[in-house]
N, C-alpha and C positions, 0 to 999 in steps of 0.2 A: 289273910295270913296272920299268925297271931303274933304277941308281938315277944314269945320265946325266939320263935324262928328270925325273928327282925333282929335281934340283939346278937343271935350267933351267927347270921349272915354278917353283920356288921366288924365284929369282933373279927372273925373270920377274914374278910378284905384287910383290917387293919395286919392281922400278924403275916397275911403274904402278903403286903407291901413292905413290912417292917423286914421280914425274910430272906425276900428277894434283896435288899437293899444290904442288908448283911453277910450275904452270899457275894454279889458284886464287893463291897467294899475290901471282903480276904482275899481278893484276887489283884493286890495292887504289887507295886513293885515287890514288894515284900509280902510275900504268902502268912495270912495266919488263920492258921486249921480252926482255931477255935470260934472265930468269926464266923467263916464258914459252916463248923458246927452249931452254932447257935442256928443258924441262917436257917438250914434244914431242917431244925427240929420244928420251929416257928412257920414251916410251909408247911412241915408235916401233920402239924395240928391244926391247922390253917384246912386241911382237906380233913380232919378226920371232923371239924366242925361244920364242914359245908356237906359230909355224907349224914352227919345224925341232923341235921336239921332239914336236910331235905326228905326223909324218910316222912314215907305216909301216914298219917296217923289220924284216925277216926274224930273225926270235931265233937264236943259235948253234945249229947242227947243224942248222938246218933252212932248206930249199931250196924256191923258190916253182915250181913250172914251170907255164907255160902250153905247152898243145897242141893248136895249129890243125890242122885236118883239112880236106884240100882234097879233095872227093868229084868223082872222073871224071864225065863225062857228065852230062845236065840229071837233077835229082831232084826231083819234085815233092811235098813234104810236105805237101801238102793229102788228097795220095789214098794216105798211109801207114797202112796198117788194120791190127790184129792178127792173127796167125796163127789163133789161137786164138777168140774172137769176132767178130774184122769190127769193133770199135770203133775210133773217130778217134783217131791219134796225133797229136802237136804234137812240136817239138823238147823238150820240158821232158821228157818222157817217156823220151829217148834219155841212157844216161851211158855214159861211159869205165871201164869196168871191166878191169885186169889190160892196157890197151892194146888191149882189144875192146868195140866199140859193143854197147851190153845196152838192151834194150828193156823198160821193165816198164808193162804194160796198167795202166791207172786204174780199169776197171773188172771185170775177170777174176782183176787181181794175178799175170799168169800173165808170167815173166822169160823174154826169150831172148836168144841172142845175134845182132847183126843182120848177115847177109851182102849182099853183093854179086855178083848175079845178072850174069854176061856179057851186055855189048849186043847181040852178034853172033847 
């Protein structure tokens, strides 16, 4: 964890302790709103520090990619069977390997890479 995030967790615990404690204290015999005001503003940023410092954020040197694959022509994965046994594939079975679709059977264990046979 780096130690941005250490500092705004910290901070963070301090002003809802400090919030909460300010909120109870305008609730005594004598009501004072602005106690209580303070109170909530001090939770409220208290959670808007603990939502940005929990946000995910990519470490140095390292780069997230996603890759959409838009497959030509209709593909029906209901009727995707193994080369090798004839067992049902589902998508979970299909990964990106080296930027080629790899197929590895659940039940045979047998890897291939998956082609695309011409419609014509």
């Amino acid at each position: 964890m780096s130690a941005v995030r250490i500092i705004a967790y910290a901070a963070a615990a301090i002003l809802l302790l400090f919030g909460v404690l300010f909120v109870w204290a305008g609730f005594t015999e004598t009501p004072t709103p602005s106690w209580i005001l303070a109170g909530l503003v001090q939770v409220g940023i208290s959670f808007a520090l603990i939502w940005f410092a929990s946000r995910r954020r990519a470490e140095p040197g390292q780069t997230e990619i996603i890759q959409k694959i838009d497959l030509s022509g209709k593909v029906n994965l209901e009727r995707l069977t193994c080369r090798n046994c004839g067992g049902a594939l589902t998508t979970d079975n299909i990964k990106m390997v080296a930027g080629a679709p790899v197929v590895s059977c659940p039940y045979c264990n047998t890897s291939y890479q998956l082609t695309e046979e011409p419609k014509w």
